[in-house]
C-alpha positions in Angstrom: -25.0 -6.5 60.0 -21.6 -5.9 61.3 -19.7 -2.4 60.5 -17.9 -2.2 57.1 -19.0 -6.1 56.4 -22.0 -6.5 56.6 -21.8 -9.9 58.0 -23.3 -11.6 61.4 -21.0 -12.5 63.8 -21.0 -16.6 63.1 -19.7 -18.9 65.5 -16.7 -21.0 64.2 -18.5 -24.5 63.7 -17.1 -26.8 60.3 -19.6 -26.4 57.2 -21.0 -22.7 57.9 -17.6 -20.8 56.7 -20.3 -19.9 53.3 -23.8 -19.8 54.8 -26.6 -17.9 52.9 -29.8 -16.4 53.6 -31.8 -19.4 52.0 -29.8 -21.6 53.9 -31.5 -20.1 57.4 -35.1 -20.3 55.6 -37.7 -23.3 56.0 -39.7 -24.6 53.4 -42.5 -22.3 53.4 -40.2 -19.5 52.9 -40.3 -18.9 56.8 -37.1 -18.3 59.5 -36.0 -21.3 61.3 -35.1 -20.3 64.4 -33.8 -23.2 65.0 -31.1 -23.1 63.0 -30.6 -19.3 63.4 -29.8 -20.0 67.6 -27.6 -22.3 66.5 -25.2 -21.2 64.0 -25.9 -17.2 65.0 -24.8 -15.1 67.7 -27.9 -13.9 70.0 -27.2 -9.8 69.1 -27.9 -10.9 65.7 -31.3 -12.3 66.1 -32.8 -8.5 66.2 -31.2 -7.6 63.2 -32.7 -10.8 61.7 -36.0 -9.9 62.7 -35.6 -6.2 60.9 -35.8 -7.8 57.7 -38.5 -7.8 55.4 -40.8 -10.3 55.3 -40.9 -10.1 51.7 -37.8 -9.9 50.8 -37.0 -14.0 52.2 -38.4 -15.7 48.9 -36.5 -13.3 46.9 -32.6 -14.9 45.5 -29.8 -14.2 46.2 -27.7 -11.2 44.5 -25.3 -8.5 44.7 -26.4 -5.2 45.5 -24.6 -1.7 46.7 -26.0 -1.4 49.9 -25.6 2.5 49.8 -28.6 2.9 47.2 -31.8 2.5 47.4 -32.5 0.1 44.2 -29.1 -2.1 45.4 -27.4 -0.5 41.7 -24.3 1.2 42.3 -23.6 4.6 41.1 -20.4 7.0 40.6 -22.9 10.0 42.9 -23.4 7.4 45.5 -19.5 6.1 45.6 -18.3 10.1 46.2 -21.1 10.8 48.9 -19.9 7.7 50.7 -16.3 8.5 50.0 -16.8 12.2 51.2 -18.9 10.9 54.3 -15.8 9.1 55.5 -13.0 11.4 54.7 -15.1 13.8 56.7 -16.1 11.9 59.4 -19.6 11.6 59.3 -22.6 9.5 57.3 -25.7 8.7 57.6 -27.9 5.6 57.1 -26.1 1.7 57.6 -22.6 3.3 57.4 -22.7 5.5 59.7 -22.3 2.5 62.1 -18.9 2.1 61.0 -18.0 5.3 60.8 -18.6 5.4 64.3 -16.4 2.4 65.3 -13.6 4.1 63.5 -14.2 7.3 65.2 -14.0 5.8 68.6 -10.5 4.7 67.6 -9.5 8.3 66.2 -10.4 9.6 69.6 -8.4 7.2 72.0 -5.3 8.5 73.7 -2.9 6.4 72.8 0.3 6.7 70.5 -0.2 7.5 66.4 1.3 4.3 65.6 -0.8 2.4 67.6 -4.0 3.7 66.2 -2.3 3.4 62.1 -2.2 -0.3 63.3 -5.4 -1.0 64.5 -6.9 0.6 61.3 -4.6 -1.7 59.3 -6.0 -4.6 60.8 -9.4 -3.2 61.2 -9.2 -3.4 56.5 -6.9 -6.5 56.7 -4.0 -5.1 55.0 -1.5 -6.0 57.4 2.1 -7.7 56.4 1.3 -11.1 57.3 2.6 -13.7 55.2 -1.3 -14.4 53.8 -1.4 -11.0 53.0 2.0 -11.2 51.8 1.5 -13.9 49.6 -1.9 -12.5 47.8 0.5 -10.1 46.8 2.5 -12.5 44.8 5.3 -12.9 47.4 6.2 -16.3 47.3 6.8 -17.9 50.9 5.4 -20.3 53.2 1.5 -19.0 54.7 1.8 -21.2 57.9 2.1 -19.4 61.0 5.6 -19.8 62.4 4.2 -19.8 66.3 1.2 -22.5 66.0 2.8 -24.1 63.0 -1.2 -24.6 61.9 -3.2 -22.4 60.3 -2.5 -19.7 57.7 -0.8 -16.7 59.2 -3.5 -13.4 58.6 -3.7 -10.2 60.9 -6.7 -12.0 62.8 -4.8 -15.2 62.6 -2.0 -13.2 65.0 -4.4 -11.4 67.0 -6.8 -13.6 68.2 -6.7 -17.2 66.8 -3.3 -18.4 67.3 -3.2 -20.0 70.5 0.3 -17.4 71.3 -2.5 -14.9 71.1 -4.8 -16.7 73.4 -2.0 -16.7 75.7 -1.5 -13.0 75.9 -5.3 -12.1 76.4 -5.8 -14.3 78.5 -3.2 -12.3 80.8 -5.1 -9.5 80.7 -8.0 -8.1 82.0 -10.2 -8.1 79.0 -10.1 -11.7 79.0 -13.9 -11.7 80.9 -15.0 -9.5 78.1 -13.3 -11.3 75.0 -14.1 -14.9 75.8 -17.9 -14.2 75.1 -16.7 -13.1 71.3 -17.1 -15.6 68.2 -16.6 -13.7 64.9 -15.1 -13.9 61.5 -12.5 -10.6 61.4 -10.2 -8.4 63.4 -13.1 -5.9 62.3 -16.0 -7.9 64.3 -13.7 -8.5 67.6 -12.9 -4.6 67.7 -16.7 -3.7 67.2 -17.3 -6.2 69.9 -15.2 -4.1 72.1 -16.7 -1.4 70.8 -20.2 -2.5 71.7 -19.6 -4.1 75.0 -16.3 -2.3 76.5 -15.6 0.6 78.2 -13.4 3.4 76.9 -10.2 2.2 79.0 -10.7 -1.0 77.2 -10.9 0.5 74.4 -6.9 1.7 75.0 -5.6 -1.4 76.0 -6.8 -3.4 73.7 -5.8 -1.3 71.2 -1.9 -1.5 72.9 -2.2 -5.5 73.8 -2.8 -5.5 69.9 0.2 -4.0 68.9 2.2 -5.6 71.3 1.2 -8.4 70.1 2.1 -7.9 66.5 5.6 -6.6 67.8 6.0 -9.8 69.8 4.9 -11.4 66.3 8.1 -9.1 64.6 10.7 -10.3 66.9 10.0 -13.7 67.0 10.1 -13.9 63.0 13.2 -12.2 62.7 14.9 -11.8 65.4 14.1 -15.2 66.9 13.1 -13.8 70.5 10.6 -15.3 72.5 8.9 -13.3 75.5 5.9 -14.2 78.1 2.6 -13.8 77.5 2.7 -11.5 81.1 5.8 -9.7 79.3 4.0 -8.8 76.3 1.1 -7.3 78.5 3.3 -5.6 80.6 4.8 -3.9 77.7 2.0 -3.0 76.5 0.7 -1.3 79.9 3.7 0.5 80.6 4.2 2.6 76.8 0.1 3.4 77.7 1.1 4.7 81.4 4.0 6.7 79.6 1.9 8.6 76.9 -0.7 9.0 79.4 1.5 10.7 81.6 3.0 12.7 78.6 -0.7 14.0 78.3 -1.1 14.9 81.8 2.5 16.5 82.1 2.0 18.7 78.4 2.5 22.4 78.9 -0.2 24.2 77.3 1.0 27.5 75.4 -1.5 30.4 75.5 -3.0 31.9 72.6 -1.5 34.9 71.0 -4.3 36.4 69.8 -5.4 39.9 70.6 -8.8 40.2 72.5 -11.9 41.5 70.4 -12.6 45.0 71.5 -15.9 45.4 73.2 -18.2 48.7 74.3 -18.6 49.5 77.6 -22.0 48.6 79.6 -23.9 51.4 80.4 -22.8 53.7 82.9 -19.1 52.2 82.9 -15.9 53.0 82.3 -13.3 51.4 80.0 -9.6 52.6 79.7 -7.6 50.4 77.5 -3.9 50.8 78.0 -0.9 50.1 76.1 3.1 50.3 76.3 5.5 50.2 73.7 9.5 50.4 73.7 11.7 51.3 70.6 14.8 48.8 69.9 16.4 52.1 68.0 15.1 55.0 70.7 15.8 55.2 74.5 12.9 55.5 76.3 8.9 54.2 76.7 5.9 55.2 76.3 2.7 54.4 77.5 -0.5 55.5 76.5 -4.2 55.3 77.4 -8.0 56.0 75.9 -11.1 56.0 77.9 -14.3 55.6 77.0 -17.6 55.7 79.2 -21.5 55.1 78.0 -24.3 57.1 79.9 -27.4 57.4 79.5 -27.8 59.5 76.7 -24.7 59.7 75.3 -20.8 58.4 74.5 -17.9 60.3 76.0 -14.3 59.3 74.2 -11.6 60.5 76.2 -8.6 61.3 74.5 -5.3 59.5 74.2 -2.8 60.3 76.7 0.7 59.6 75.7 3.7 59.8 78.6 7.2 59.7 77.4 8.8 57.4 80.8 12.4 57.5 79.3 13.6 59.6 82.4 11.9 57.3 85.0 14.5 54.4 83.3 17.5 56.6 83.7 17.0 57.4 87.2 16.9 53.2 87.5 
């Protein structure tokens, strides 16, 4: 149901990590509510209600959501591929793609945004990530000491990051949010947040990873109001780059037009030689009556003498 997932937002209770379909059914084949309230998030129940009557008895199996029949296919795999390299879609996906374009259109720095996406497909260097790689080194986070150390791990669940949004003012907004992945909480924000949120989430994210950096190797501890305050202040100073940016006029020549009726047009021109002394300047009139065209003729005036007498 979520963007790029595909998955509810489930709240974080012991024994529903691997929920299924048939797990939220009764025994007549029916939805039990009760257990959907419970273990689901509220803006999922809609969703839920979407589905298919017929489709509940049916088991479970893997299908590619982006055909019709559920069977992937190499036509389908290119149209989606196309659909996101250009930035649009239809159907379920384009959902996502709209998530991701929200991000390509805040004002904030490059790097910034290259993060976000990173997290966003979980391919950030944390030491999980490392590890699945076949780097061999300890998972644990090295600020909670806890849990495994994973981009969503840094950004939301470790109580360091608690800390830091807490500090800011997204905390009214992000307190409400039980989910799974970095890519839930940012289409929570998404959803529910306003386009300044938007930014500073995106920045309190990165600071956060950068507070994550130089406490790993370079052993330096900051305050959750520091980390904030970074990140506020390198958003103020792009913003104002924005504001301050002197914008270059284009080059290009006009398109020529025709005159309206009964008016005159003269277009003028100047030219000086870099071998020549001298300049000259010429003109050509044209005027549409009511019958008729009249074309002047081009008037050339050599203005070398004027620039002598200077």
């Amino acid at each position: 149901m979520r963007p790029l997932t595909f998955r509810p937002i489930t709240k974080s209770r012991p024994g529903y990590a691997d929920i299924r379909v048939s797990d939220l059914l009764t025994e007549t084949g029916e939805w039990n509510w009760q257990q959907i309230h419970h273990i689901l998030w509220p803006i999922d129940h809609d969703e839920i209600r979407r589905l298919p009557q017929r489709c509940l008895n049916d088991p479970d199996k893997l299908i590619w959501h982006f055909n019709t029949d559920g069977a992937f296919s190499v036509r389908s795999g290119y149209h989606l591929a196309s659909s996101v390299c250009e930035g649009s879609s239809t159907g379920t996906f384009s959902g996502a793609v709209s998530f991701l374009r929200k991000l390509g259109n805040l004002k904030i720095q490059s790097k910034v945004k290259t993060f976000i996406w990173k997290a966003i497909h979980e391919i950030c260097p944390s030491r999980f990530h490392l590890a699945s790689r076949g780097i061999k080194l300890d998972t644990i986070c090295p600020r909670c000491q806890s849990f495994p150390e994973h981009s969503f791990h840094v950004l939301w669940h470790c109580e360091r990051a608690r800390e830091v949004w807490f500090a800011t003012s997204l905390w009214p907004l992000l307190s409400q949010f039980v989910g799974s992945c970095f890519m839930d909480l940012w289409s929570w924000v998404c959803s529910f947040g306003v386009r300044n949120d938007l930014a500073l989430f995106a920045m309190v994210s990165w600071s956060l990873w950068l507070d994550r950096n130089q406490f790993v190797f370079e052993n330096k501890f900051r305050k959750a109001e520091e980390v904030v305050s970074r990140a506020c202040s390198l958003w103020e100073q792009y913003d104002s780059t924005l504001k301050d940016r002197i914008v270059i006029p284009s080059t290009q020549s006009p398109i020529w037009q025709k005159p309206i009726l009964d008016f005159a047009k003269i277009n003028v021109d100047a030219a000086v030689s870099e071998t020549l002394p001298g300049i000259g300047v010429g003109w050509w009139l044209e005027m549409i009556v009511e019958l008729c065209s009249y074309l002047g003729p081009i008037f050339c005036m050599d203005l070398s003498h004027l620039l002598e007498r200077n």
